[in-house]
C-alpha positions as YAML, in Angstrom:
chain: A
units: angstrom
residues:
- id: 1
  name: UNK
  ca: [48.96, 73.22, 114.20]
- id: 2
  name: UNK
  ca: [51.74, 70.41, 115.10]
- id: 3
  name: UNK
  ca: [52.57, 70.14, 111.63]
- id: 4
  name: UNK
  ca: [52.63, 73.51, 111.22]
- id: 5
  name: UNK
  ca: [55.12, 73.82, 113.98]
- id: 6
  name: UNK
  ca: [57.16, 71.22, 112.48]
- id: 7
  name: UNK
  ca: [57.59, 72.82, 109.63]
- id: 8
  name: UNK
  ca: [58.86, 76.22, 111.19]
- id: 9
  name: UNK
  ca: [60.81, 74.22, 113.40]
- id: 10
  name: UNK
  ca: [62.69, 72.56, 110.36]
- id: 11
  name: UNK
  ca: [62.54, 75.70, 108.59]
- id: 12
  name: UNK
  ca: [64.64, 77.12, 111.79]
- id: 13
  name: UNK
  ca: [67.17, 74.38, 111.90]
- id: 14
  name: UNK
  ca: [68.15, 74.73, 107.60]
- id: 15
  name: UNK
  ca: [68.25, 78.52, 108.47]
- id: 16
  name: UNK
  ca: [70.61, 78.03, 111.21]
- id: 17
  name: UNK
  ca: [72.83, 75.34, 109.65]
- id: 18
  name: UNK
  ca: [72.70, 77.95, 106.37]
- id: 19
  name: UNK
  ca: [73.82, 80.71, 109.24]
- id: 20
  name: UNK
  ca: [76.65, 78.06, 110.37]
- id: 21
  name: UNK
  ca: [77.80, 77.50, 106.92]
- id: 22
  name: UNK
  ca: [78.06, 81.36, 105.95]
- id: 23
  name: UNK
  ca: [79.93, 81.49, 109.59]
- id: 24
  name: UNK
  ca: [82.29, 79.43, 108.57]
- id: 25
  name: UNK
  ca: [83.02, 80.20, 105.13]
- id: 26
  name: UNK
  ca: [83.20, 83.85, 106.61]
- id: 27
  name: UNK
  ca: [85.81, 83.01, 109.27]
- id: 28
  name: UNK
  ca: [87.89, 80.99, 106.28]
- id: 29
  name: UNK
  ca: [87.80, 83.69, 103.78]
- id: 30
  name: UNK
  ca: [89.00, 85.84, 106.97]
- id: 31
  name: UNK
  ca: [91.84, 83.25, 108.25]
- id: 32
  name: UNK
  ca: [92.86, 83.51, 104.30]
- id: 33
  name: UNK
  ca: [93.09, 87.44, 104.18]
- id: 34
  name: UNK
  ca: [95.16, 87.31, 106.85]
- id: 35
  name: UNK
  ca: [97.74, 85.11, 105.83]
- id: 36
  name: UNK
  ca: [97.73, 86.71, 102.52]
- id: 37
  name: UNK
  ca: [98.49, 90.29, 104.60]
- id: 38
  name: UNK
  ca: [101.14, 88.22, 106.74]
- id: 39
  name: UNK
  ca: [102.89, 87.44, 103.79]
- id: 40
  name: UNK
  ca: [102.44, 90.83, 101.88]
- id: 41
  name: UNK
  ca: [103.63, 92.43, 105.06]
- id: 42
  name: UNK
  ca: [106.60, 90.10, 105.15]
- id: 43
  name: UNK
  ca: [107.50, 91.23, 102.02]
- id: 44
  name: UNK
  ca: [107.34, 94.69, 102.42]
- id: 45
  name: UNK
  ca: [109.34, 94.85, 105.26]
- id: 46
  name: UNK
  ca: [111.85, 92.83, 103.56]
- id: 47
  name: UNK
  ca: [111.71, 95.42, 101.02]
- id: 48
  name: UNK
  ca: [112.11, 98.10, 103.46]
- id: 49
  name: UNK
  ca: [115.33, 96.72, 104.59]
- id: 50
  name: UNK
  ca: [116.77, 96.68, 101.41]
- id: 51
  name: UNK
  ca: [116.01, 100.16, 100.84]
- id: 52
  name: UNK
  ca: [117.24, 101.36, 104.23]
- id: 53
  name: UNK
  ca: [120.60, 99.30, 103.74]
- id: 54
  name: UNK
  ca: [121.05, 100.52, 100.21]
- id: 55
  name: UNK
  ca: [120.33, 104.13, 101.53]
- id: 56
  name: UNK
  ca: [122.72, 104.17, 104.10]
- id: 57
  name: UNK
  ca: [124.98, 102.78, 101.54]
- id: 58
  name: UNK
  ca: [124.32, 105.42, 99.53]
- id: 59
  name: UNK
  ca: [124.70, 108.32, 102.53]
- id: 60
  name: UNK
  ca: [128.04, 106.78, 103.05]
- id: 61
  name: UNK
  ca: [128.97, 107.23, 99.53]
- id: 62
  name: UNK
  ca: [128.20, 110.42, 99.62]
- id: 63
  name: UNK
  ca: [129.19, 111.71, 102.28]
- id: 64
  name: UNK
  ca: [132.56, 110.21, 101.09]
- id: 65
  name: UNK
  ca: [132.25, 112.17, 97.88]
- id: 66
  name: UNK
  ca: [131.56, 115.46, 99.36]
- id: 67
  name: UNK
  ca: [134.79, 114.83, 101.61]
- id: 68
  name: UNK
  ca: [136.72, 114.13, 98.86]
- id: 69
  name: UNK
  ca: [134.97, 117.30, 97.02]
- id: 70
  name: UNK
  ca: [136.29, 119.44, 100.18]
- id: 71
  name: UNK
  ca: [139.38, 117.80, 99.94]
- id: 72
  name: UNK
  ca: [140.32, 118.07, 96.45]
- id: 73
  name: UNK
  ca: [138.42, 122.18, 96.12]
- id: 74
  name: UNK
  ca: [140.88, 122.74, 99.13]
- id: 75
  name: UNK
  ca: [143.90, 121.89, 96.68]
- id: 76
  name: UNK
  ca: [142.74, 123.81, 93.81]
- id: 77
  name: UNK
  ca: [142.24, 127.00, 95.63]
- id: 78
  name: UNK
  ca: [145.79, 126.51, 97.12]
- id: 79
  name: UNK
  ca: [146.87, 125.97, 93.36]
- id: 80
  name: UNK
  ca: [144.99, 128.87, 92.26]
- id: 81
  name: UNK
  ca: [146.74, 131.13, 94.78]
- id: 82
  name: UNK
  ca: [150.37, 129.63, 93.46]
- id: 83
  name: UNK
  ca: [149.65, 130.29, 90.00]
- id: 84
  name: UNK
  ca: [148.60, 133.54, 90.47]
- id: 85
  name: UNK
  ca: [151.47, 134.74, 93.10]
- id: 86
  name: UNK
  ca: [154.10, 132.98, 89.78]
- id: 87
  name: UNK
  ca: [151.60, 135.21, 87.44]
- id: 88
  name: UNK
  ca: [151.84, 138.31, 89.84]
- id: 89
  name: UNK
  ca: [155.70, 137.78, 89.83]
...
């Protein structure tokens, strides 16, 4: 019976160092994923920025471009109404 219990009892502690071990490896493999996420998140955010900066570049541009639009449809109505008062003359 003692050896019996021996055995289990040896049996018990491989199973739990086995149980430690998978633990471990379990908490690296974690630790790694998240660094790996840190970075990819670090990234995309850096990404992000770009994109937000180049789209407010580009709102600026255009909002530029449709003043200019305004602007310069302004003049060629006005030029429009000379040329046809001279035409109308």
């Amino acid at each position: 019976m003692d050896e019996k219990k021996q055995r289990r009892m040896i049996s018990n502690r491989e199973s739990a160092r086995r149980s430690r071990w998978r633990k471990k490896r379990h908490l690296e493999n974690l630790t790694e994923e998240l660094n790996q996420l840190k970075e990819e998140n670090r990234e995309l955010k850096n990404r992000l920025s770009w994109v937000l900066n180049k789209s407010h570049v580009v709102l600026r541009e255009n909002e530029r471009l449709t003043s200019e639009f305004v602007a310069l449809w302004g003049r060629l109505s006005e030029l429009n109404q000379i040329s046809a008062a001279m035409q109308s003359q």
